[in-house]
MARDREN-537313 format. One record per residue (C-alpha): chain; x, y, z. Coordinates in Angstrom, 3 decimals, always signed. Example, Ala and Ser with C-alpha at 12.3 -4.5 7.8 and 13.67 -1.06 7.14 Angstrom:
   cadena         xx         yy         zz
        A    +12.300     -4.500     +7.800
        A    +13.670     -1.060     +7.140
END
This chain:
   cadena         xx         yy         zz
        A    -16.671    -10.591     -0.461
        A    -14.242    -13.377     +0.236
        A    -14.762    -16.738     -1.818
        A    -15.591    -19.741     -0.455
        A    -12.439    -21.296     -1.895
        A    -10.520    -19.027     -0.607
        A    -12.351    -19.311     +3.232
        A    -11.264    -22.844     +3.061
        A     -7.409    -22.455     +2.782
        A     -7.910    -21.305     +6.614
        A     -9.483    -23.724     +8.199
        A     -7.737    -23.727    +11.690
        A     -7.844    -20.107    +12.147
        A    -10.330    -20.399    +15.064
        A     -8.363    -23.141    +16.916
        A     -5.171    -21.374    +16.614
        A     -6.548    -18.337    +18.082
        A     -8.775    -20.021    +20.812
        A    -10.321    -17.477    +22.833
        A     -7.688    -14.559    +21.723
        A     -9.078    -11.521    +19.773
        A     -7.255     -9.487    +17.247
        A     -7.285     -5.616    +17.216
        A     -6.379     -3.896    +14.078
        A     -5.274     -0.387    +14.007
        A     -4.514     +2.062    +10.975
        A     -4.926     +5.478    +10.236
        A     -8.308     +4.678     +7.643
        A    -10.592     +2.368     +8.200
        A    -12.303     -0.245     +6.653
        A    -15.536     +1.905     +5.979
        A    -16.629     +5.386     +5.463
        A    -20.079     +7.154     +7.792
        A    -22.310     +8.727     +5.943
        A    -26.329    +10.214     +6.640
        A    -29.046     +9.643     +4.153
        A    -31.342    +12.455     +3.437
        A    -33.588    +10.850     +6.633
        A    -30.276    +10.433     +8.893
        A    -29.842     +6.978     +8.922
        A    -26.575     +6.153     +9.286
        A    -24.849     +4.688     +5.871
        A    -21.631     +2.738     +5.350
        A    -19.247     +1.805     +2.206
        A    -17.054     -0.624     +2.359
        A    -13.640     +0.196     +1.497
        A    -11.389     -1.855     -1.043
        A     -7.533     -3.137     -0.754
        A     -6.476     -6.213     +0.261
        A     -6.515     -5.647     +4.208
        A     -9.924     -5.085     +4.078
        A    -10.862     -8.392     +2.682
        A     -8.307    -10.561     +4.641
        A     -9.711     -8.347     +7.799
        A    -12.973     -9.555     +6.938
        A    -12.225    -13.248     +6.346
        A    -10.185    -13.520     +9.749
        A    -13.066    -11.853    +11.482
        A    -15.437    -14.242    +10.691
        A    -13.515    -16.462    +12.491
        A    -12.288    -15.026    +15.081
        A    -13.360    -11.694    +17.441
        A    -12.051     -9.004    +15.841
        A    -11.973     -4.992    +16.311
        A    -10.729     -2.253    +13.823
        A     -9.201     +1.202    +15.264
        A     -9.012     +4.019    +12.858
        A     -9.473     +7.813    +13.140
        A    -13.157     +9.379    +12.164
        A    -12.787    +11.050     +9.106
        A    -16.041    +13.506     +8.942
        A    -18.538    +14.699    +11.477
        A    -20.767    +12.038    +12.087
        A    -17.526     +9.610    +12.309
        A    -16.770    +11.915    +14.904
        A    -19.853    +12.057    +16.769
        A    -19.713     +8.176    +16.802
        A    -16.106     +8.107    +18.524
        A    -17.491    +10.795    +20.822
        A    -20.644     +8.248    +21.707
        A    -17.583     +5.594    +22.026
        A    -19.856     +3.144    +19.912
        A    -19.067     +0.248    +17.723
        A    -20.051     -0.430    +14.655
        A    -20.044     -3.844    +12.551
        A    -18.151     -4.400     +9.476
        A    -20.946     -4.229     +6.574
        A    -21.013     -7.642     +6.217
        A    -23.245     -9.777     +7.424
        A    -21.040    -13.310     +7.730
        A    -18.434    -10.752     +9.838
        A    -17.982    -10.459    +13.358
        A    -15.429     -7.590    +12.605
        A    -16.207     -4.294    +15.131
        A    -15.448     -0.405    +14.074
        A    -14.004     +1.780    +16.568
        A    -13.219     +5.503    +15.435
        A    -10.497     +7.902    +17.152
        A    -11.515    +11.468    +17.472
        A     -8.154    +13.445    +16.668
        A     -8.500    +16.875    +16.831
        A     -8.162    +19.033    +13.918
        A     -5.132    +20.712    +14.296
        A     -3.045    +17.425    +15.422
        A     -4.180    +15.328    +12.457
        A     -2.947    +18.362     +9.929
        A     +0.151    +18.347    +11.751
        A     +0.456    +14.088    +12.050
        A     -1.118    +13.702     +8.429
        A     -0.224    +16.590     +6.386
        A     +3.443    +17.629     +7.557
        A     +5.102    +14.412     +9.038
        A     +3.473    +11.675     +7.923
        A     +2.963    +13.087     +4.198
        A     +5.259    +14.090     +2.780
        A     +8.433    +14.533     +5.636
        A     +8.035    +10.493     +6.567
        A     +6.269     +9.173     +2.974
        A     +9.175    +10.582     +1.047
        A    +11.969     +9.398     +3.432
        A    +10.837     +5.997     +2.714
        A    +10.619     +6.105     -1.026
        A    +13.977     +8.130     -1.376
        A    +12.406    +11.264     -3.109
        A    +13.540    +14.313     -1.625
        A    +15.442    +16.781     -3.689
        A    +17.969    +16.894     -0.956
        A    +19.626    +19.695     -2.332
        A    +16.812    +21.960     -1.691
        A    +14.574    +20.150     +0.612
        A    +13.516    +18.925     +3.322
        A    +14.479    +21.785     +5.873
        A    +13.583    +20.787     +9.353
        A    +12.669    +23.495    +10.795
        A    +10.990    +24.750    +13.899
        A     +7.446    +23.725    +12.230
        A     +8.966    +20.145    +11.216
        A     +9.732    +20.072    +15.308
        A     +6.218    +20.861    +16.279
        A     +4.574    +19.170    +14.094
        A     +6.885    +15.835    +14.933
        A     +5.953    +16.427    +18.933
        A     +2.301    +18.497    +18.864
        A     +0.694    +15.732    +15.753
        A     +2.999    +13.112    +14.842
        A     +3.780    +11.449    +18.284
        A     +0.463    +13.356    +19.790
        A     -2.150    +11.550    +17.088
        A     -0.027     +8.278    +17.710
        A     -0.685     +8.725    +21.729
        A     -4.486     +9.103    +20.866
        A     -4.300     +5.573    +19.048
        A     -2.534     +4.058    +22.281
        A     -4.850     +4.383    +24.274
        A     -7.838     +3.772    +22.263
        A     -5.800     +0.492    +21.296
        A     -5.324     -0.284    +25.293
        A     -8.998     +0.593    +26.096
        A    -10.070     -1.979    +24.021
        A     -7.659     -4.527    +24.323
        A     -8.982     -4.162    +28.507
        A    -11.878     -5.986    +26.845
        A    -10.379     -9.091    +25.800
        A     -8.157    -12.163    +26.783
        A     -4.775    -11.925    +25.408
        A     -5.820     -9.475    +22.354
        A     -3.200     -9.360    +19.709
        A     -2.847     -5.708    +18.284
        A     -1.766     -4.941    +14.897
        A     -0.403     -1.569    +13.882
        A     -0.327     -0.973    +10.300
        A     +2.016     +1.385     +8.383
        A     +4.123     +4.873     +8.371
        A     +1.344     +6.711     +9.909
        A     +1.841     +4.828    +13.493
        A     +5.783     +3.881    +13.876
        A     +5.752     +5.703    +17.518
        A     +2.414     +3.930    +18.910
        A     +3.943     +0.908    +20.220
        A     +6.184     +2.874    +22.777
        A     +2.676     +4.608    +24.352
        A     +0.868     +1.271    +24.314
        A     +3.887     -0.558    +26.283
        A     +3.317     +2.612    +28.885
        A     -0.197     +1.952    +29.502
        A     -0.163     -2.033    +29.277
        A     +2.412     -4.676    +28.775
        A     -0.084     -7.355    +28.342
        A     -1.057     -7.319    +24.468
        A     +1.290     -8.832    +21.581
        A     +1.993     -5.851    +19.740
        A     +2.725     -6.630    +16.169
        A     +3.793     -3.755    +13.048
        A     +3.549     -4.406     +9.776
        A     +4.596     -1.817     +7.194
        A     +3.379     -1.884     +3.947
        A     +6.088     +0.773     +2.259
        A     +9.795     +0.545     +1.426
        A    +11.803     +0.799     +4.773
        A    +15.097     +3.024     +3.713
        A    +18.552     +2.648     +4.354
        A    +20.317     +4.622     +7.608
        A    +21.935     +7.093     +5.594
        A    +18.426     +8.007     +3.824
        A    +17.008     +8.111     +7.496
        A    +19.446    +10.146     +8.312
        A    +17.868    +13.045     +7.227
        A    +15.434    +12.472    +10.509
        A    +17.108    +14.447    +13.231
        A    +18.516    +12.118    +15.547
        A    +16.221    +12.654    +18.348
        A    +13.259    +11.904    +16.047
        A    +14.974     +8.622    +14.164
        A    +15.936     +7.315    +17.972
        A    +12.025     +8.234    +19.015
        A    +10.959     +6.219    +15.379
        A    +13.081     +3.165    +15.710
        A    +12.473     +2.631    +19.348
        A     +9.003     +2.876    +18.982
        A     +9.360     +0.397    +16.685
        A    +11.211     -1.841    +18.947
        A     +8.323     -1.638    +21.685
        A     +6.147     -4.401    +19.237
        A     +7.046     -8.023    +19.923
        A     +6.960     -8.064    +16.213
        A     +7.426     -6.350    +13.147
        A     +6.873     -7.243     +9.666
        A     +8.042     -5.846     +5.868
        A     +6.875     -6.899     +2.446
        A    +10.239     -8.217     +1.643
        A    +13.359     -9.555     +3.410
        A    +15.432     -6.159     +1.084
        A    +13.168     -3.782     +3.614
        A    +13.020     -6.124     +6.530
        A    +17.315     -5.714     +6.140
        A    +17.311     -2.159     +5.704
        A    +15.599     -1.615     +9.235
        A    +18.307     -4.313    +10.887
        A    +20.687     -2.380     +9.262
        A    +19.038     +0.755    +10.307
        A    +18.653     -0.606    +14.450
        A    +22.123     -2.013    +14.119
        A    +23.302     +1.470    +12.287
        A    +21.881     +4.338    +14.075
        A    +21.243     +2.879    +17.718
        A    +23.758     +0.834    +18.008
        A    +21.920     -1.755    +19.535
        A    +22.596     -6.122    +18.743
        A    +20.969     -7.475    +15.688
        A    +21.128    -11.358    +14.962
        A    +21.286    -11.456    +11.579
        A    +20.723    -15.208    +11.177
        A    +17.740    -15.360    +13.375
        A    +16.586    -11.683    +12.408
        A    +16.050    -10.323    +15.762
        A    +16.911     -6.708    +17.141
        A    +17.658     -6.950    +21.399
        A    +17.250     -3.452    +22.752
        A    +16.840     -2.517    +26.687
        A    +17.001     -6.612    +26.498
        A    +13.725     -6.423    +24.583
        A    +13.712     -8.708    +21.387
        A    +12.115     -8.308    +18.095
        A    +11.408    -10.435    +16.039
        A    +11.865     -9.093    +12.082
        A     +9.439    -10.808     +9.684
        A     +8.899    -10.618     +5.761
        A     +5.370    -11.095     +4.327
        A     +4.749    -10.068     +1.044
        A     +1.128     -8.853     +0.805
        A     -1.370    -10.211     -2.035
        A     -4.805     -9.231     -3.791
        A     -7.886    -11.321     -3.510
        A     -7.413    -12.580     -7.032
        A    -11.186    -14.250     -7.121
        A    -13.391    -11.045     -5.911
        A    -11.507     -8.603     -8.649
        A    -12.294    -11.096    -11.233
        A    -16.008    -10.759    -10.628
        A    -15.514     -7.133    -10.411
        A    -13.890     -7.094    -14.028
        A    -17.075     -8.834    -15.035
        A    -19.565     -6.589    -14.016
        A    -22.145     -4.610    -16.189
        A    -20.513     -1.338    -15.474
        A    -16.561     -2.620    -16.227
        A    -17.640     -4.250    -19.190
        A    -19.378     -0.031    -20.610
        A    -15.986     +0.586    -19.458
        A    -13.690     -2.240    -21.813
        A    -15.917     -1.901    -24.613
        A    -15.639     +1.762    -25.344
        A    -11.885     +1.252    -24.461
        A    -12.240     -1.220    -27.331
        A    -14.173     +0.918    -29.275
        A    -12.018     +4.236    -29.040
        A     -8.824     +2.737    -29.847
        A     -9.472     -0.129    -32.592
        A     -6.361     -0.893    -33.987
        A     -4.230     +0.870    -31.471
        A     -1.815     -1.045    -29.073
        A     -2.324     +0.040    -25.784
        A     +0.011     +1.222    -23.084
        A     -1.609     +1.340    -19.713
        A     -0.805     +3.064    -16.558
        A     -3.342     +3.282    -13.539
        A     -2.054     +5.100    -10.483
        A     -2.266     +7.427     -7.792
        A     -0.409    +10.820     -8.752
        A     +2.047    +10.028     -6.110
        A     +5.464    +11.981     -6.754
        A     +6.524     +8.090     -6.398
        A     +4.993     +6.612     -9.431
        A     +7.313     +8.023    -11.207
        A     +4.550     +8.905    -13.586
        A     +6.453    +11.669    -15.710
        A     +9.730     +9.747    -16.211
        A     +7.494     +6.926    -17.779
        A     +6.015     +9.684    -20.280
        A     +9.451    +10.388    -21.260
        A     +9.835     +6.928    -22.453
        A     +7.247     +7.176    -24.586
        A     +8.142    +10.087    -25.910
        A    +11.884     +8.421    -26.554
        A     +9.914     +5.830    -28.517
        A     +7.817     +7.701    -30.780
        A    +11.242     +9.795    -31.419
        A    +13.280     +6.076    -32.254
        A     +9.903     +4.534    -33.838
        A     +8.738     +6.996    -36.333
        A     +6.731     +3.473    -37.284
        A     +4.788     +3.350    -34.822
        A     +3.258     +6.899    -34.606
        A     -0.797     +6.292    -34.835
        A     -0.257     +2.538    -33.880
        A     -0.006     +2.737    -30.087
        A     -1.460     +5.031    -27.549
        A     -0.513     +5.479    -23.725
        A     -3.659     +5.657    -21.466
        A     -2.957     +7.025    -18.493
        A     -5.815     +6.707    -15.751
        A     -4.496     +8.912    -12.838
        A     -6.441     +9.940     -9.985
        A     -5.239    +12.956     -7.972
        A     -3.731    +12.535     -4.105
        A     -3.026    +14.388     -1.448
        A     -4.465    +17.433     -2.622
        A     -4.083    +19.501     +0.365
        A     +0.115    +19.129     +0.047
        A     +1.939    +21.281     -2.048
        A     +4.857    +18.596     -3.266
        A     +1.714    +16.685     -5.025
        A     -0.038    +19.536     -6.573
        A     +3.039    +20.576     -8.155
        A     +3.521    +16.967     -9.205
        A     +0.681    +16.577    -10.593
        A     +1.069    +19.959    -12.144
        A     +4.368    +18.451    -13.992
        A     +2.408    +15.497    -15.306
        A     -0.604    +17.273    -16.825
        A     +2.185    +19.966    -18.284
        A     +4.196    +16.699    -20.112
        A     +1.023    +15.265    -21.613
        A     +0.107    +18.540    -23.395
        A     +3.658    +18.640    -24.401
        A     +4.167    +15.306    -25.978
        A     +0.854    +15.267    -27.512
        A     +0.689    +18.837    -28.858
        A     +4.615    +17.247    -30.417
        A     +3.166    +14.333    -32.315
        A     -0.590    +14.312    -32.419
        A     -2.580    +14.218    -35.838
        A     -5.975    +15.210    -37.075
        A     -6.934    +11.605    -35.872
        A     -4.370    +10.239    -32.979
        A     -3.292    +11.748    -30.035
        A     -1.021     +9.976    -28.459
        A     -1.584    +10.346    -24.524
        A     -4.840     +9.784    -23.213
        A     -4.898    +11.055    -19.842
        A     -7.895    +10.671    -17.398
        A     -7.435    +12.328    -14.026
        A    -10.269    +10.711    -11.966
        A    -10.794     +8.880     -8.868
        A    -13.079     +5.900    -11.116
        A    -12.042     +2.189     -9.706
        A    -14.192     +0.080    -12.215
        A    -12.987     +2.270    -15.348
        A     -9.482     +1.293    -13.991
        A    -10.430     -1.907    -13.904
        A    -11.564     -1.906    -17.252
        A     -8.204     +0.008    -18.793
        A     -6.192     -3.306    -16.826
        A     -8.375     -5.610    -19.177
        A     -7.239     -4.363    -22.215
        A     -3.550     -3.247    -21.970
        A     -1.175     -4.628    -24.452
        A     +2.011     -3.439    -22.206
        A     +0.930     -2.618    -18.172
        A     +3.831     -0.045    -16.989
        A     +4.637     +0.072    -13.598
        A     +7.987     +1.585    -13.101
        A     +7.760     +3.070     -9.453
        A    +11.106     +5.272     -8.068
        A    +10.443     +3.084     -5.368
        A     +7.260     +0.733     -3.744
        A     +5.973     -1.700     -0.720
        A     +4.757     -3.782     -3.100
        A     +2.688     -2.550     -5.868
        A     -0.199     -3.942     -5.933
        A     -1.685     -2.768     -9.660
        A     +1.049     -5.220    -11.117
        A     -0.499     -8.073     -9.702
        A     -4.237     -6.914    -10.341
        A     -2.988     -6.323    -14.072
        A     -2.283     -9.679    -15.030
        A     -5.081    -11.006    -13.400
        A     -7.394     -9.231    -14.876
        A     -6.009     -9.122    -18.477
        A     -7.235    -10.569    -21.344
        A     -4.532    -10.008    -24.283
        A     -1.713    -11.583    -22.670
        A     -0.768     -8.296    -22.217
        A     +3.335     -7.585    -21.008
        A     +4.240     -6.402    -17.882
        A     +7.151     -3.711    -17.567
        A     +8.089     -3.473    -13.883
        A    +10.478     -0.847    -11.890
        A    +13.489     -3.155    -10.057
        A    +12.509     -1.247     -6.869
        A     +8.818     -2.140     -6.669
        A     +8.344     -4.824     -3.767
        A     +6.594     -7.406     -6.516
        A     +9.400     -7.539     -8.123
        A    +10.670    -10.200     -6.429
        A     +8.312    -12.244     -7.022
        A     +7.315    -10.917    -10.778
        A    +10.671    -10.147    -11.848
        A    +11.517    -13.237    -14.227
        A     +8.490    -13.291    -16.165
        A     +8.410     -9.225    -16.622
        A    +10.601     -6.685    -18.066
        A    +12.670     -5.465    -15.225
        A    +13.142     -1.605    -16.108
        A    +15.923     +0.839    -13.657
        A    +12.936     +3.644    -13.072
        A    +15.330     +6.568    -13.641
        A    +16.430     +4.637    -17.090
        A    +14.142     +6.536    -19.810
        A    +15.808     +5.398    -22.360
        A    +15.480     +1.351    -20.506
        A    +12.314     +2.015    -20.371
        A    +11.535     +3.164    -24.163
        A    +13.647     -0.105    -25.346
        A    +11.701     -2.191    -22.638
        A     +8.074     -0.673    -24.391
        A     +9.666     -1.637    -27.797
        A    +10.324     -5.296    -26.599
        A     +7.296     -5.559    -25.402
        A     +5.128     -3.753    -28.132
        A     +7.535     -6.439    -30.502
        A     +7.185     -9.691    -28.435
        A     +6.299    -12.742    -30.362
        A     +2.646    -14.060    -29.068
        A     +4.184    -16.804    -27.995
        A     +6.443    -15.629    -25.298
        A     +3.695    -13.218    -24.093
        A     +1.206    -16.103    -23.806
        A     +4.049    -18.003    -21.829
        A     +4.978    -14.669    -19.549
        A     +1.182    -14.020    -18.529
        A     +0.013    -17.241    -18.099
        A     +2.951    -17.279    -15.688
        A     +2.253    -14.278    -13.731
        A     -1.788    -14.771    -13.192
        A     -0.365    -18.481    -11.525
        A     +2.409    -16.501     -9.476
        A     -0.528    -14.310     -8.102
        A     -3.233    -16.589     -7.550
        A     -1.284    -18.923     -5.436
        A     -1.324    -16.319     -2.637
        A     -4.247    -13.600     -1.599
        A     -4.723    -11.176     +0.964
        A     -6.248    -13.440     +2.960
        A     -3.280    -16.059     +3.585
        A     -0.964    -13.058     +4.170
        A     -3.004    -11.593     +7.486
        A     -3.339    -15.841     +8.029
        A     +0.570    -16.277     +8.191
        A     +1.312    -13.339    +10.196
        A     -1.155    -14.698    +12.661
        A     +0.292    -18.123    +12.944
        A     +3.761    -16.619    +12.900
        A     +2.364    -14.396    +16.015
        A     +0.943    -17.510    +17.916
        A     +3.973    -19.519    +17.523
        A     +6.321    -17.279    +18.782
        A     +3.927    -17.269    +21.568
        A     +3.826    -20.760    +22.835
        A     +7.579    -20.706    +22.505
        A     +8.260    -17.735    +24.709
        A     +6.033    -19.709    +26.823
        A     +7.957    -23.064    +26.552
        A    +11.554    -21.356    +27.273
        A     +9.922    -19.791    +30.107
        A    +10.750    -15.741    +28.559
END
């Protein structure tokens, strides 16, 4: 639930919208459907940070959320074309759910959008081996990709038919091509993409075909427009307009003209609502958590990871590192322990099952290496458990987060928030936070394992002193922003450019 403090830091929200509404589209939404036993209909509230600025906006403003039903009765309420409020009651926010077939979502979800498009973006195909676009890749780009983002369209127009001016925000990988099929069916909304991953350099997205990078980027182009979480991505996809369509980019106002269309290219670096997880890390059931933590490894310093098992975590490369450490500090062998707290992803995709395969096969590795009747020096916990994560960011004496590459990263911001041991921070140069963490953390190359081992040293070594000063540093870096002010400044960017297309008569 949003703070009161934080409500306050947008005050003119509803007189800088007016009468205008906003409509939000992703591929999830903000809550899941379920039945009770008597088949009343039950909803959960998802977590992340555009959840709670969604909500915060909302109750200021009219507001509607587009995302495709997940499970039967999701489906049965897009079917019934109903609406359903956010589950809070200070919210005005209203759920609208996209029925996309079966086999169209596989082929949108499962082969384009993870992993062909997810691993463009964080440079992690083995390009000698893979991908292969093949006639599959084709179908699936044509028959889910751009079909599942045509569904969206005109679920997006329908309801923006309902409002005054509507402002309609696509979020993310999963909908680059939506734009171009809302522009067909109405040229009256501002259409406005954020995305929240890394945005890759041409020659990366040159492993698109060209007819499905052109389809991509000029779908892109449609919005009025689009945002990054920071100006390195936001001048990867100039380069990448400028590169591969050959169309004019102003690099000093940051604007791509194409069919004599302008965008406007905006950097907004995305935040956690620093307040609500601080309550969370005080409830009954986080606190079980820390104190067995505490319990179970008296003594020990601990290493902490908490991720998804994402092929771009980077999750065994950081093993390695420890294991490079334990080899070069003999010392410290029953003195520190890694915990791991990994929860599975993607299940349903081969590239993360064997992933994850990799990881589990490391742990047993190292540990069955170096472990003693009483120390073992991996602890690793694959389960989908928020609050125990929670817990494991309380306690860490060094927080790794060495991504190959990431939007942001939002785990190094809850980390030092949340911490109570002035605990170090050792962050990958290509995570998006880095640019705003970077000079109070230890700035590791991701593919350096032996950077990364000296990095763990350092900060296994630091003098209290300096740690005190580093993570006093970063909780102030990421409380003066939150979730909430992010969605705000996009908003007022949005309205702005508005009222001056208005004034120069565009």
């Amino acid at each position: 639930m949003q703070s009161n403090g934080e409500h306050r830091k947008i005050p003119d929200l509803k007189k800088l919208l007016a009468d205008r509404s906003i409509i939000l589209v992703s591929n999830r939404g903000p809550v899941e459907f379920e039945q009770d036993a008597a088949g009343n209909l039950e909803t959960r509230r998802g977590g992340g940070g555009l959840v709670t600025a969604m909500t915060a906006i909302s109750k200021e403003a009219k507001a509607t959320w587009i995302s495709a039903a997940m499970n039967d009765i999701e489906r049965s309420l897009a079917h019934d074309d109903a609406s359903v409020c956010l589950p809070d009651d200070s919210s005005s926010c209203l759920i609208k759910l996209v029925d996309i077939p079966e086999d169209i979502y596989n082929r949108y979800y499962n082969i384009i959008s993870n992993p062909l498009l997810w691993f463009i973006h964080h440079y992690i195909w083995n390009l000698a081996y893979d991908p292969s676009i093949s006639t599959g890749i084709h179908d699936a780009w044509h028959n889910g990709y751009v079909a599942a983002n045509k569904l969206f369209a005109q679920a997006a127009v329908k309801e923006s038919r309902k409002h005054r001016n509507p402002i309609i925000m696509l979020q993310d990988y999963h909908l680059f091509v939506a734009a171009r099929y809302i522009r067909e069916l109405s040229q009256e909304p501002f259409l406005f993409h954020f995305t929240h991953i890394p945005w890759p350099e041409p020659d990366y997205m040159r492993i698109l075909p060209e007819s499905m990078r052109t389809e991509l980027l000029e779908g892109m182009l449609s919005n009025d427009m689009v945002g990054f979480q920071s100006r390195h991505y936001a001048d990867n996809f100039l380069l990448c307009c400028e590169t591969l369509l050959q169309c004019h980019v102003d690099w000093k106002a940051k604007t791509v003209t194409l069919h004599g269309h302008v965008v406007h290219v905006q950097t907004y670096p995305i935040s956690i609502d620093h307040e609500s997880l601080v309550e969370v890390g005080a409830s009954d059931k986080v606190l079980e958590y820390e104190a067995k933590f505490m319990h179970d490894n008296e003594g020990l310093s601990l290493i902490v990871r908490t991720d998804r098992s994402d092929p771009s975590k980077n999750i065994v490369r950081g093993f390695r590192a420890f294991e490079v450490l334990l080899n070069k500090h003999p010392e410290l062998k029953e003195k520190v322990k890694f915990l791991a707290l990994l929860y599975p992803t993607r299940e349903n995709i081969k590239a993360y099952n064997d992933y994850l395969d990799s990881i589990i096969a490391t742990v047993n590795e190292i540990n069955d290496r170096y472990k003693t009747d009483t120390w073992s020096p991996i602890h690793l916990r694959l389960e989908d458990n928020y609050l125990e994560s929670i817990a494991a960011l309380k306690c860490y004496d060094v927080l790794l987060v060495n991504p190959i590459y990431d939007g942001m990263n939002l785990v190094a911001k809850e980390g030092p928030v949340l911490n109570n041991k002035n605990g170090v921070l050792i962050l990958s140069e290509n995570a998006g936070a880095t640019s705003e963490l970077g000079n109070t953390s230890l700035v590791v190359s991701p593919f350096d394992i032996e950077g990364t081992a000296a990095a763990i040293y350092d900060a296994l070594t630091m003098a209290d002193y300096e740690k005190r000063a580093r993570a006093s540093t970063l909780r102030e870096i990421v409380q003066r922003n939150n979730s909430v002010k992010w969605l705000y400044y996009q908003i007022k960017d949005i309205v702005r450019l508005e009222k001056k297309k208005v004034l120069d008569g565009i």
